[in-house]
C-alpha positions as CSV (number, residue, x, y, z in Angstrom):
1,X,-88.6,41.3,48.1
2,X,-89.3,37.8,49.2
3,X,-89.3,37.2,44.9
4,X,-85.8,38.8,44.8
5,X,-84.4,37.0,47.3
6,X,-85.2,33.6,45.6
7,X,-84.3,34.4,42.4
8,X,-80.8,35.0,44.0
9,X,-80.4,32.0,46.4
10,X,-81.5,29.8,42.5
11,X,-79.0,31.8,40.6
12,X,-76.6,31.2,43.3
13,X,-77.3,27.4,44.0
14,X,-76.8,27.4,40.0
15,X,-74.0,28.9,39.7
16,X,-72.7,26.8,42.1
17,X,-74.0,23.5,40.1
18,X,-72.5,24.8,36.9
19,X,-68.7,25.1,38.9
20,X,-68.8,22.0,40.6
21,X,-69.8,20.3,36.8
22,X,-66.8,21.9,35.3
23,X,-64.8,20.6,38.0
24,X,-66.0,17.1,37.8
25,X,-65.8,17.3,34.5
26,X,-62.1,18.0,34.7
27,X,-61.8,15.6,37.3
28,X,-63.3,12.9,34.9
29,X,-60.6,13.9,31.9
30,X,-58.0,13.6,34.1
31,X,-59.2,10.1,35.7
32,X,-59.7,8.8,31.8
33,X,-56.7,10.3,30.6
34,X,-54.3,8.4,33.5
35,X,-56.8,4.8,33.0
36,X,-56.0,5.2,28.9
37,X,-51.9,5.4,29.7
38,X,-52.4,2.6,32.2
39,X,-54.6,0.4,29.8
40,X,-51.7,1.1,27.8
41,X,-48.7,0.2,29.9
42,X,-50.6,-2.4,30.9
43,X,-50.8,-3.6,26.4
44,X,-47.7,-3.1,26.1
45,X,-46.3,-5.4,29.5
46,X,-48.4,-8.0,28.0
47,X,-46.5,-7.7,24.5
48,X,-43.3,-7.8,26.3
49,X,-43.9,-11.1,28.5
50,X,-45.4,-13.0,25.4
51,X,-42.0,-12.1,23.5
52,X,-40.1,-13.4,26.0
53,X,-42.2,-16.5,26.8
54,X,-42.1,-17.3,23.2
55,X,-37.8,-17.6,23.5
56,X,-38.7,-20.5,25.9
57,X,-39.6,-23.6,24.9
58,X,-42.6,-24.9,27.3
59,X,-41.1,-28.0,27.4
60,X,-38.3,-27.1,29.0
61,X,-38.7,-29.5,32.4
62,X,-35.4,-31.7,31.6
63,X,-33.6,-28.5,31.3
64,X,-34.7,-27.1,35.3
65,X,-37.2,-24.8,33.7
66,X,-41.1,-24.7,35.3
67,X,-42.6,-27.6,36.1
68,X,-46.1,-26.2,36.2
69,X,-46.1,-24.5,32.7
């Protein structure tokens, strides 16, 4: 009995293991699947400011632009 009763509690705690895996796992695809659209948004805000850097001239100080850049 004692035998039977162990096997179960392991099958159990495994089965257990295996569906919180597959949730992680899911978890996981989601979490990489939002960071790549991010990473992405994130590429493509970068193309857009050096676009519109480039259509001002750095030296632009006589004209009121940034001092600093």
């Amino acid at each position: 009995d004692k035998i039977q009763e162990l096997t179960q509690m392991l099958q159990e705690s495994h089965s257990s293991l295996v569906s919180t895996n597959e949730h992680l796992l899911q978890e996981l695809s989601q979490v990489r699947a939002q960071h790549r659209a991010e990473v992405e948004q994130m590429h493509w805000s970068y193309q857009e400011l050096k676009k519109t850097m480039a259509l001002f001239p750095h030296s632009s100080t006589s004209q009121g632009g940034c001092q600093a850049c």
